[in-house]
C-alpha positions as CSV (number, residue, x, y, z in Angstrom):
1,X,147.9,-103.4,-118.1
2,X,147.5,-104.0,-114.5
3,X,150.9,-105.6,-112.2
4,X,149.1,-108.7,-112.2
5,X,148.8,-109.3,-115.7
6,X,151.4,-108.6,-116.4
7,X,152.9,-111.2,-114.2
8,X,150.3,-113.4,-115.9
9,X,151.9,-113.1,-119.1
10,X,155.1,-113.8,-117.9
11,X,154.3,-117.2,-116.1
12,X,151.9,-118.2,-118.9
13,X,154.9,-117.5,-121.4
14,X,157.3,-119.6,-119.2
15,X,155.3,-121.7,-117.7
16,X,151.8,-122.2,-119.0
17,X,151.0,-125.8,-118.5
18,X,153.5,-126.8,-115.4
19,X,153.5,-126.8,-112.0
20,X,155.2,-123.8,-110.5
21,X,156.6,-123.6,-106.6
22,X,157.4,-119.8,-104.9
23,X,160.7,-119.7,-105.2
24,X,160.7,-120.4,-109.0
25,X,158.2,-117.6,-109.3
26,X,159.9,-115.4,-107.3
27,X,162.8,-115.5,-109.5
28,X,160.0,-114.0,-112.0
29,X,158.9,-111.5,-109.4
30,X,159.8,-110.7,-106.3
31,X,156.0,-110.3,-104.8
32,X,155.1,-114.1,-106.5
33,X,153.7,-115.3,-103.4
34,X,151.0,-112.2,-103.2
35,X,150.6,-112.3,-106.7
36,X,150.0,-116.1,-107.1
37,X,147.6,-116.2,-104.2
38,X,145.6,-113.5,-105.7
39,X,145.6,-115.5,-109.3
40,X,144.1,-118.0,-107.9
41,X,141.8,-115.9,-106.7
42,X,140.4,-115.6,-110.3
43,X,141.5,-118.7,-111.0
44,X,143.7,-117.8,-113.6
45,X,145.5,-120.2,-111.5
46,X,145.5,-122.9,-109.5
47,X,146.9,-123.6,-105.9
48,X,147.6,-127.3,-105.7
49,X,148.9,-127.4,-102.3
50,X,151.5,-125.5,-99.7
51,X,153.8,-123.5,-102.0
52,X,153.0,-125.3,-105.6
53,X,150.5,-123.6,-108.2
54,X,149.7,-125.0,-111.6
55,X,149.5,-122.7,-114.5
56,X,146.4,-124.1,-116.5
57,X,146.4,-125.2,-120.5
58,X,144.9,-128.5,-122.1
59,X,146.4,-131.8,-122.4
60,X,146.0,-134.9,-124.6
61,X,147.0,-137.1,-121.7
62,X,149.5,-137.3,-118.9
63,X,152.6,-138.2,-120.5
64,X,151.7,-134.7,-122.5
65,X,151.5,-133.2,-118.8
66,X,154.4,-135.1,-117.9
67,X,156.5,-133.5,-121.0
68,X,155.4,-129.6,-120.9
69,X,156.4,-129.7,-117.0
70,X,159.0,-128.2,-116.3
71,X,160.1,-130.0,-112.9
72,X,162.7,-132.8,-113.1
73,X,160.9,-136.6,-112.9
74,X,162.0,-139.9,-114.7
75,X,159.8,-142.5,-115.7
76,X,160.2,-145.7,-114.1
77,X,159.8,-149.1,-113.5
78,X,156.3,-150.2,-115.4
79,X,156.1,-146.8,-117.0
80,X,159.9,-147.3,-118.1
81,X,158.7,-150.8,-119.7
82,X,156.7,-149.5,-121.5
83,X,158.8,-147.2,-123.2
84,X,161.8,-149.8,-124.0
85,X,159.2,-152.7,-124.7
86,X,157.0,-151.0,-126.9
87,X,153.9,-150.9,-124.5
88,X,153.5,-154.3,-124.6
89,X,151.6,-154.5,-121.3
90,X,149.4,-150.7,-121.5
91,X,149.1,-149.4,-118.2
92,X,146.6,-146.9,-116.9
93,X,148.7,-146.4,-113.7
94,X,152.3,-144.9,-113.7
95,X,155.0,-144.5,-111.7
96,X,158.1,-141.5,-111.6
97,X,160.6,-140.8,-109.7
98,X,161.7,-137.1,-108.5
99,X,164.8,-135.8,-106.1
100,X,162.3,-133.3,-103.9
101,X,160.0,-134.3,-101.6
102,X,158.0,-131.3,-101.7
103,X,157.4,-131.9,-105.6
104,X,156.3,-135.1,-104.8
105,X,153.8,-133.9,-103.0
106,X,152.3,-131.6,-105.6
107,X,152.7,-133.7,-108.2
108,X,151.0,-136.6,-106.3
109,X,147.9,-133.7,-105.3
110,X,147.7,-132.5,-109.0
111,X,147.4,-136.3,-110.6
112,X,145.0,-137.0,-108.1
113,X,143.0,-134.1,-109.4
114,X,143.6,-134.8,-112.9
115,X,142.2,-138.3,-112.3
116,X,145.9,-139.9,-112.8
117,X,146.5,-142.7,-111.1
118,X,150.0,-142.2,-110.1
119,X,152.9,-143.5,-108.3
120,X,155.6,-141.2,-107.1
121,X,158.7,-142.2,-105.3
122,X,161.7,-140.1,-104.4
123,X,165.1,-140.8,-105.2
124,X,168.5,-139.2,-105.0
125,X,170.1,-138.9,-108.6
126,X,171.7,-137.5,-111.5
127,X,169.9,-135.6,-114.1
128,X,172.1,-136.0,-116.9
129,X,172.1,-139.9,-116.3
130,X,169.0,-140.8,-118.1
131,X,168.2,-141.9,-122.0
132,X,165.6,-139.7,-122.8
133,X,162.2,-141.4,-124.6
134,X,159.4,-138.9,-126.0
135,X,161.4,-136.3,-124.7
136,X,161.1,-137.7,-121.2
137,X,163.9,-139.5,-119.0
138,X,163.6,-142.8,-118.3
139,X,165.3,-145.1,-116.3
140,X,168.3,-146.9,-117.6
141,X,167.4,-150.4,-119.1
142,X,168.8,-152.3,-117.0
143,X,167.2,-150.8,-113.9
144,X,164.1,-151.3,-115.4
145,X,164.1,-155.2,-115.9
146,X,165.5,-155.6,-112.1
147,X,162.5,-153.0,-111.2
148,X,160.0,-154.7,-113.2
149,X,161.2,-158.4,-111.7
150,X,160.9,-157.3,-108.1
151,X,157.5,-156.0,-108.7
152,X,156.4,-159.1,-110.4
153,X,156.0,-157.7,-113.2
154,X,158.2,-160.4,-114.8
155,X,156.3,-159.9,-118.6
156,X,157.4,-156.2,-118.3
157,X,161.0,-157.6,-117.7
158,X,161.1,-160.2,-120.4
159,X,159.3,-158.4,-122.9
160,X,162.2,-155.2,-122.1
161,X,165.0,-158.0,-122.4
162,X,163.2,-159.6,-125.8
163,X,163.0,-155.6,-127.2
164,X,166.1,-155.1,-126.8
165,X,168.3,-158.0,-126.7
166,X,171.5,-156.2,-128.6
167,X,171.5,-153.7,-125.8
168,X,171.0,-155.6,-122.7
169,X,174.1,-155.3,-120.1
170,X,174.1,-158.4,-118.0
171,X,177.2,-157.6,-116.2
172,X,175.2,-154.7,-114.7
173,X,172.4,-156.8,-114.1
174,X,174.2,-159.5,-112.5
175,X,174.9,-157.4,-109.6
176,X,171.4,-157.5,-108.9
177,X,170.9,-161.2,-109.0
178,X,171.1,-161.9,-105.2
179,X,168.1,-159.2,-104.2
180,X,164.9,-161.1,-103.1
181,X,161.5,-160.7,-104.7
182,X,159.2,-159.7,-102.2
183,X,157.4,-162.1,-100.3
184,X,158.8,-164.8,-102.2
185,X,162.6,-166.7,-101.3
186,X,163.1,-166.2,-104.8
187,X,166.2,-163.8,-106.1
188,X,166.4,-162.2,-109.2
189,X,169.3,-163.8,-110.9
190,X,167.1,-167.0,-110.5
191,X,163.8,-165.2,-112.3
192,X,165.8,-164.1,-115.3
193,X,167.7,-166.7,-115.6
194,X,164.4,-168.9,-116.1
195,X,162.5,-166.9,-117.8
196,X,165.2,-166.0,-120.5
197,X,166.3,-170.0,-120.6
198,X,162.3,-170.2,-121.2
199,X,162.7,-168.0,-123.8
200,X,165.9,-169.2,-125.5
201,X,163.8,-172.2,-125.4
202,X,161.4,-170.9,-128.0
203,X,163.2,-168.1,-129.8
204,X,166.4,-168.5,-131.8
205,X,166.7,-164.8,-131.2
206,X,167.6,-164.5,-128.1
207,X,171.0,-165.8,-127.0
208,X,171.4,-165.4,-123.3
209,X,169.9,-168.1,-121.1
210,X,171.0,-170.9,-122.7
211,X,170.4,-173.2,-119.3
212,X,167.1,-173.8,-117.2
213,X,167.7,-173.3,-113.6
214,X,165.2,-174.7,-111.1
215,X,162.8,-172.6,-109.8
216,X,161.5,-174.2,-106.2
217,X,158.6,-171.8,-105.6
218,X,156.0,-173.6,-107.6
219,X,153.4,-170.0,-107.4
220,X,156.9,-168.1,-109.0
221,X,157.6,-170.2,-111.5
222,X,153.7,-171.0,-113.3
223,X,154.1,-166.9,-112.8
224,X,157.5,-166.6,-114.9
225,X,156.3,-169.1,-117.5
226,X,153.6,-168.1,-118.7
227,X,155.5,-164.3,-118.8
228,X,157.9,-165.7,-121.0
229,X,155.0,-167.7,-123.0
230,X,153.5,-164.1,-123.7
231,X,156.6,-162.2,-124.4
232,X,157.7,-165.0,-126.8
233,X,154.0,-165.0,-128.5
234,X,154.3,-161.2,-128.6
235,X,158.5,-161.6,-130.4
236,X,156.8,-164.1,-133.2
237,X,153.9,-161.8,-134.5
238,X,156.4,-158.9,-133.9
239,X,158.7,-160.4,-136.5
240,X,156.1,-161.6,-138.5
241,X,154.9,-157.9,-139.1
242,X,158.2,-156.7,-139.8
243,X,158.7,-159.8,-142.1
């Protein structure tokens, strides 16, 4: 067996089916950066850009990508919605966050080649401060509604809050309250104040926004009602399965 298969082995046994940078292969073998250039070469495998290779293998999708990766990322905003709502709104576009630039950029070149239509954003944080769904971190609830609200996303939000209504910390939330939606004068204490008093409106189940604030932006709030229209639709036939 030849030096380079054997390295072969050793990255396919560690790390078929992720995205690799030098210096974690060096830590394999000190000649990596030879080595690597010359797999790909062969295409045994594959340079995605300036100091990142991916080691090939099959996947069902790319949350399956997303879980055999070895890099740090954490689902959020939309793509966190979806895992605390249930999917309620499926989305063929995600978004992550990472702490390093560089694997941004390689992970934003290798979705692009996968046909992924992917948002990533870096952020400074914590590893070990993230629930972890389908073996992936995702960001904290609460995040995630204020996230979802600023993007307009406001069924993601309400359909989050309606999912998970026992869990919900508002005190957290409410420090977010003043922050302005973009390109609206609207804050987002004032969106989830309506559209959970919209809710509470409909649904016995849900306790918090017991009063209807006025919304001034006509555009925002036809937007926010009929969010919490659907999310409230979407609670009744939920319970009605489970019943």
């Amino acid at each position: 067996m030849s030096y380079l298969d054997r390295f072969h082995r050793k990255l396919e046994r560690c790390w078929k089916g992720s995205l690799i940078s030098v210096p974690e292969a060096k830590a394999i073998e000190p000649n990596a950066k030879k080595y690597l250039s010359q797999l790909a070469g062969t295409r045994q495998v594959e340079k995605v850009t300036w100091g990142w290779y991916w080691v090939p293998d099959e996947y069902k999708d790319f949350f399956d990508f997303l879980a055999r990766d070895h890099n740090f990322k954490v689902l959020q905003k939309q793509s966190a919605a979806a895992s605390w709502n249930g999917d309620f709104i499926h989305r063929d576009s995600f978004t992550v966050a990472v702490r390093d630039s560089s694997y941004a950029r390689a992970l934003k070149t290798f979705a692009n080649s996968q046909g992924w239509n992917v948002e990533v954003e870096t952020r400074d944080f914590e590893k070990n401060q993230y629930p972890r769904m389908r073996g992936l971190p995702v960001e904290e609830l609460e995040d995630t509604i204020v996230d979802c609200v600023k993007e307009w996303a406001f069924a993601d939000a309400f359909a989050s809050v309606l999912q998970n209504k026992d869990a919900v910390d508002w005190g957290r939330i409410s420090r977010h309250y003043g922050e302005r939606i973009p390109q609206s004068n609207i804050r987002v204490g004032k969106v989830l104040k309506y559209g959970t008093a919209m809710m509470r409106s409909r649904s016995k189940d849900l306790k918090h926004g017991a009063h209807l604030p006025r919304v001034p932006d006509d555009f925002v709030r036809r937007q926010v009602e009929e969010a919490a229209e659907r999310v409230t639709e979407l609670g009744r036939l939920t319970k009605a399965l489970r019943g």
